[in-house]
Backbone as CSV, one residue per row, in Angstrom:
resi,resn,N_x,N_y,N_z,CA_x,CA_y,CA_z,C_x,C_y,C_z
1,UNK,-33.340,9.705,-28.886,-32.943,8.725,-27.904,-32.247,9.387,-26.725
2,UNK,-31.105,10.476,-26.935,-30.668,11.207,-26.242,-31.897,11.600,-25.204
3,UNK,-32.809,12.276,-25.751,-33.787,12.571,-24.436,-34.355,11.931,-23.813
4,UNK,-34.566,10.602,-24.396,-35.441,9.230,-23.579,-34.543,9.175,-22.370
5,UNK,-33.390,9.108,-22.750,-32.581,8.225,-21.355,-32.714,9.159,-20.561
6,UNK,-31.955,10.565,-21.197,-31.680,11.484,-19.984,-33.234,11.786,-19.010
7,UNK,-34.614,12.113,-19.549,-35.788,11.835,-18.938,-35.932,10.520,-17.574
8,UNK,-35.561,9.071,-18.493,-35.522,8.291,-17.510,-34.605,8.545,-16.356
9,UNK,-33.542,8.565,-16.544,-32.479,8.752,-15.364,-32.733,10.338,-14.462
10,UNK,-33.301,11.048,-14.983,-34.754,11.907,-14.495,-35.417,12.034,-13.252
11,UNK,-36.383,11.199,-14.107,-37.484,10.562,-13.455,-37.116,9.608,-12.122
12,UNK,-35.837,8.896,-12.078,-35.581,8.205,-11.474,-35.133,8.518,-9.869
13,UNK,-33.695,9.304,-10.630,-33.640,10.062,-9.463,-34.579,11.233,-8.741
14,UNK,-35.509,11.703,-9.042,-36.277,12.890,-8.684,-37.151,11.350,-7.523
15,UNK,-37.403,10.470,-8.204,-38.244,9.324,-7.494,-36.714,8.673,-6.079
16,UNK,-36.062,9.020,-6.352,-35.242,8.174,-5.491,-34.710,6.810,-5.848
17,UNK,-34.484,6.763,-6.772,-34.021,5.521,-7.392,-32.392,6.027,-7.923
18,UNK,-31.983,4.456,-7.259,-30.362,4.696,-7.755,-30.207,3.613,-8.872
19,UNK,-30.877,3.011,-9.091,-31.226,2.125,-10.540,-32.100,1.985,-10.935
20,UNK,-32.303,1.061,-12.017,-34.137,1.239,-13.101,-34.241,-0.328,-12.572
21,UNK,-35.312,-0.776,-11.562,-35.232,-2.238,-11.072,-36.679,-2.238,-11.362
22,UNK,-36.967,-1.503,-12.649,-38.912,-1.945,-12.985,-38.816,-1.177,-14.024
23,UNK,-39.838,-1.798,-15.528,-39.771,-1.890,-16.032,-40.267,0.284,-16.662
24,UNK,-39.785,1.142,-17.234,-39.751,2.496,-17.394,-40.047,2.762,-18.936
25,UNK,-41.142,3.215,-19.818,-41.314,3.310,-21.207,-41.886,4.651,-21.632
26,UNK,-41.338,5.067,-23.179,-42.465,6.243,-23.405,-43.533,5.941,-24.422
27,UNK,-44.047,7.388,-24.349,-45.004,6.753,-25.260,-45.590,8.149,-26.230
28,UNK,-45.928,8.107,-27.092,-46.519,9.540,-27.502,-45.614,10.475,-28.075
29,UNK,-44.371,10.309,-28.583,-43.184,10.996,-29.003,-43.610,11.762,-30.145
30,UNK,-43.387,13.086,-29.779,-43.443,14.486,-30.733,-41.950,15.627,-30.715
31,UNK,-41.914,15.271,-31.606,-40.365,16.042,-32.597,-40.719,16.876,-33.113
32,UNK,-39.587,18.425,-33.047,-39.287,19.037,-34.222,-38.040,19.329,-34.336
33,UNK,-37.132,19.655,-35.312,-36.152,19.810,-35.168,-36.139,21.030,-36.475
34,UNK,-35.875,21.957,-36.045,-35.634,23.367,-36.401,-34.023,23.633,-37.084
35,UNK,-33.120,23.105,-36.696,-31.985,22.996,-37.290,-31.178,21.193,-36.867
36,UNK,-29.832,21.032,-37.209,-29.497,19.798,-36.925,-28.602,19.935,-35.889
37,UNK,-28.514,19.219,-35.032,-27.462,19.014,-33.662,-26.482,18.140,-34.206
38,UNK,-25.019,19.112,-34.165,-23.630,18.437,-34.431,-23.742,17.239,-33.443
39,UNK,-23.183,16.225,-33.785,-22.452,15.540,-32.896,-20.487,15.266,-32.564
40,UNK,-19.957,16.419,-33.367,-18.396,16.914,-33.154,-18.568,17.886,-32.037
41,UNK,-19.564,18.316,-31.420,-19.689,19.027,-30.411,-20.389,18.894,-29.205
42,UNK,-20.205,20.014,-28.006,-21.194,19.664,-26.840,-22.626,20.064,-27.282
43,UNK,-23.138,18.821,-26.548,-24.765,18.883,-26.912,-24.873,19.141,-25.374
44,UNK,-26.225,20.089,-25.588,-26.690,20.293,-24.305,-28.314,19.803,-24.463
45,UNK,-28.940,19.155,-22.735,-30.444,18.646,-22.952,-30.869,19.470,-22.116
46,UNK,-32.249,19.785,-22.087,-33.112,20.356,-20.909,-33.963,19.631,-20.554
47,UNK,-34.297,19.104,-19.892,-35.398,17.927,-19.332,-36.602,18.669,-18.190
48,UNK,-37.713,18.486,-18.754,-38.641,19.349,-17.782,-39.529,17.826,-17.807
49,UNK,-39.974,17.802,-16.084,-40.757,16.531,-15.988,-41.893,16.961,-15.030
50,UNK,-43.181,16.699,-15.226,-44.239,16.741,-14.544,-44.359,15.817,-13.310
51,UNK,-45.209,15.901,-12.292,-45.199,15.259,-10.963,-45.860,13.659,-12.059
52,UNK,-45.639,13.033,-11.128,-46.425,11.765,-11.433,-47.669,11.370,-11.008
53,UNK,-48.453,10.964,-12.178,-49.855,10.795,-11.895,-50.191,9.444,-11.773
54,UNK,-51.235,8.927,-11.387,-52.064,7.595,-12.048,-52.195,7.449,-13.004
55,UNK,-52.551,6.485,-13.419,-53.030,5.686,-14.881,-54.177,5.090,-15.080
56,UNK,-55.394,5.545,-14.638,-56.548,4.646,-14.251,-56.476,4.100,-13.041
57,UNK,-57.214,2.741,-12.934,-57.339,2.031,-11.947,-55.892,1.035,-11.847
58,UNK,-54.956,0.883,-12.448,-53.588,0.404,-12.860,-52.881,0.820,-11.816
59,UNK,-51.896,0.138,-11.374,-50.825,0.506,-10.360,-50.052,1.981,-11.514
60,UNK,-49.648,1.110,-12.783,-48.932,2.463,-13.805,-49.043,3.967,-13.355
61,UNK,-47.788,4.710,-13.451,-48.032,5.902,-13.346,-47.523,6.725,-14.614
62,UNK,-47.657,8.160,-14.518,-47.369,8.364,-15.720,-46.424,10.414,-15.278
63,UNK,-45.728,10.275,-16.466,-45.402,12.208,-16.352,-45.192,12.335,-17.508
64,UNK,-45.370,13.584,-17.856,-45.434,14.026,-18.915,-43.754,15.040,-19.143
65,UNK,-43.050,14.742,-20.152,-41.852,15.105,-20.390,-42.246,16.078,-21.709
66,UNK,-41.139,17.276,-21.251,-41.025,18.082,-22.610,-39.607,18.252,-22.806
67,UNK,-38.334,18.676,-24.100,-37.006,18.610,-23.817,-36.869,19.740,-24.752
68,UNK,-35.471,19.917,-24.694,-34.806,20.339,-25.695,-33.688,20.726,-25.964
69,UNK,-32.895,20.095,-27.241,-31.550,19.890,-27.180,-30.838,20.727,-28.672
70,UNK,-29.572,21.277,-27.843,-29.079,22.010,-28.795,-27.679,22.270,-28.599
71,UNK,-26.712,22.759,-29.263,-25.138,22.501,-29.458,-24.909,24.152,-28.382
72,UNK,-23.471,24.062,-28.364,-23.299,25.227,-27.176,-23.360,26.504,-28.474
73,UNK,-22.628,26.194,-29.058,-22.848,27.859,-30.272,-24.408,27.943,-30.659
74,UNK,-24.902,27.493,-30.434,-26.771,27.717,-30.369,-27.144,28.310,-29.517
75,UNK,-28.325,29.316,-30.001,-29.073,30.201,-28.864,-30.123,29.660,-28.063
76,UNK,-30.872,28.662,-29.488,-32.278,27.891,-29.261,-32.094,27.065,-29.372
77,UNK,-33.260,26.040,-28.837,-32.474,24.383,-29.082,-33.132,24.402,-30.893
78,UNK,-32.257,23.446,-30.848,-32.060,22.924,-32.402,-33.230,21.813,-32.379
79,UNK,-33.635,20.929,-31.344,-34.791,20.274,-31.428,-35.767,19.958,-30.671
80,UNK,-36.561,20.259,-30.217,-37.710,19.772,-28.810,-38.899,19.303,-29.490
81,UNK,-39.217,18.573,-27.901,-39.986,17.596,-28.220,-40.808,17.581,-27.127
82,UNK,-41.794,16.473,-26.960,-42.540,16.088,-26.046,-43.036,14.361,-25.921
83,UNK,-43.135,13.907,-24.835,-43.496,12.601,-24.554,-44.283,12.664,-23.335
84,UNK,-44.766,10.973,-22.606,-45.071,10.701,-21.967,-43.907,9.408,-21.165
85,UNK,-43.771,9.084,-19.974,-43.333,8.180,-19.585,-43.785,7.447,-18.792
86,UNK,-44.049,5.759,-18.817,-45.025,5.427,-18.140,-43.706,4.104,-17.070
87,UNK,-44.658,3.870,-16.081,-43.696,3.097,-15.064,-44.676,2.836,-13.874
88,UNK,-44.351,1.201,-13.703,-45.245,0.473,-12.890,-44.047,0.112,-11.649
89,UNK,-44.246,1.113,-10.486,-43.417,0.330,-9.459,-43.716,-0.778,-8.771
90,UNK,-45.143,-1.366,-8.904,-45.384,-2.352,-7.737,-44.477,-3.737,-8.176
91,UNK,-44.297,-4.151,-6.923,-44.033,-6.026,-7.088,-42.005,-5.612,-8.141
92,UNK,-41.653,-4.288,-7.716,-40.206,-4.503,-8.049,-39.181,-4.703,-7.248
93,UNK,-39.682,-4.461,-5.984,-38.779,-4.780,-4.672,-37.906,-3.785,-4.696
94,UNK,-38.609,-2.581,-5.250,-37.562,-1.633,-4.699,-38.026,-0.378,-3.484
């Protein structure tokens, strides 16, 4: 969940958005987690996001997210992953 948001708020700002005023989802979620991430400690995320594409003939667009999160006494992240995020700006008035 940690990486969903931080992706969205992402995606958002890289788009110019100072709020989520349309509707933002993922889809396609792939995990591994190689060791476990404390939560008595700092967690760190890496968020890598692809340009945004089309979706077909659909207003929807789409990027492709990869992450990975791991505690500061860690070398490697402790878990990465990969998704998709999909988001329809038309008709949000923003």
């Amino acid at each position: 969940r940690l990486a969903g948001d931080a992706a969205i708020v992402s995606v958002l700002s890289v788009l110019g958005y100072q709020t989520k005023a349309f509707p933002v989802w993922g889809t396609s979620l792939d995990l591994r987690m190689a060791q476990q991430i404390r939560t008595d400690r700092a967690v760190r995320v890496r968020i890598d996001v692809s340009h945004a594409a089309s979706r077909g003939s659909t207003e929807a667009k789409r990027l492709a997210v990869r992450f990975g999160i791991w505690n500061d006494d860690q070398h490697a992240p402790a878990a990465r992953g990969s998704f998709e995020i999909m988001f329809d700006e038309a008709g949000a008035g923003c």
